[in-house]
C-alpha positions as CSV (number, residue, x, y, z in Angstrom):
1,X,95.1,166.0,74.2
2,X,93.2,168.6,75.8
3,X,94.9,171.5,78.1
4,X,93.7,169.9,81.7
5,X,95.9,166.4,81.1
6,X,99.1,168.9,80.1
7,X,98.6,170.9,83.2
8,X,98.4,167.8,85.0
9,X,101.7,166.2,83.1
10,X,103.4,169.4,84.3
11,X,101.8,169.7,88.2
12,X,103.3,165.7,88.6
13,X,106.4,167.2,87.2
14,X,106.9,169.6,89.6
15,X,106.1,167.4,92.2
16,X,108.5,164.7,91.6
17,X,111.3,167.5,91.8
18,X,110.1,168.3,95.6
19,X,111.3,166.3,98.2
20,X,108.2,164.3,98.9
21,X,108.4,163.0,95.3
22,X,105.5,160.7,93.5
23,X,103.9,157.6,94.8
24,X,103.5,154.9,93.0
25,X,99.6,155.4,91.8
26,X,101.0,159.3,90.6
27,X,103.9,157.6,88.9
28,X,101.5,155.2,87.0
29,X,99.3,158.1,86.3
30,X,102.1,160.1,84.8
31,X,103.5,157.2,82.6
32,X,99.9,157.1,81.1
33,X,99.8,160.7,80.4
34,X,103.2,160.8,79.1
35,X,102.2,158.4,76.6
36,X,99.0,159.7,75.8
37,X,101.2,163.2,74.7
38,X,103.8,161.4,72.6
39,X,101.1,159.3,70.5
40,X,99.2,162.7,70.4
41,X,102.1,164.6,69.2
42,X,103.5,162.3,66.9
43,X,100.1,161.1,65.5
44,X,99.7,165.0,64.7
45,X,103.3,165.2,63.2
46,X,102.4,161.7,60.8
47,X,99.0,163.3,59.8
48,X,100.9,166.6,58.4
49,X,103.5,164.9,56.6
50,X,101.2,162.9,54.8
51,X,99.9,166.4,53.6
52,X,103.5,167.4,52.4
53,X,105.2,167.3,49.4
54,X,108.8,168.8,48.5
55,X,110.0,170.5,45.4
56,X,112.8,170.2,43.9
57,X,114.6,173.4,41.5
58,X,113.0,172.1,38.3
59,X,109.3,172.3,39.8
60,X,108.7,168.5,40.6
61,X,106.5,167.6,43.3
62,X,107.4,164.7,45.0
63,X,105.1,163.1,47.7
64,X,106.8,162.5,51.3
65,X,106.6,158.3,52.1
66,X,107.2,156.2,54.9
67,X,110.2,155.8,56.3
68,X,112.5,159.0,55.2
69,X,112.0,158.2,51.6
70,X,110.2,159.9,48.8
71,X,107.7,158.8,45.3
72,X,106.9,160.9,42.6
């Protein structure tokens, strides 16, 4: 997700704090955006566990799976 669709995440923000609040079009632009970040954030998140391994005190590496558990 690129830097402009944050800063506009955050003006919408701010703006449905004020008193004059969203309308309906920035509400449904904001849901949109706010889902676009949370698929980019935990797509990044999936992609770098897939790279991690954890090692236990006798120096076996086991290989992070789905789901919380782990393979050898």
């Amino acid at each position: 997700m690129d830097q402009k669709k944050i800063d506009r995440i955050n003006e919408l923000a701010h703006k449905a704090k004020t008193a004059a609040g969203l309308t309906a079009e920035e509400i449904r632009e904001r849901d949109v955006l706010r889902r676009e970040y949370i698929d980019s954030v935990v797509g990044n998140l999936r992609r770098e566990l897939e790279h991690t391994y954890v090692v236990d005190a006798y120096g076996n590496k086991w290989k992070l799976k789905g789901k919380g558990g782990l393979k050898s």
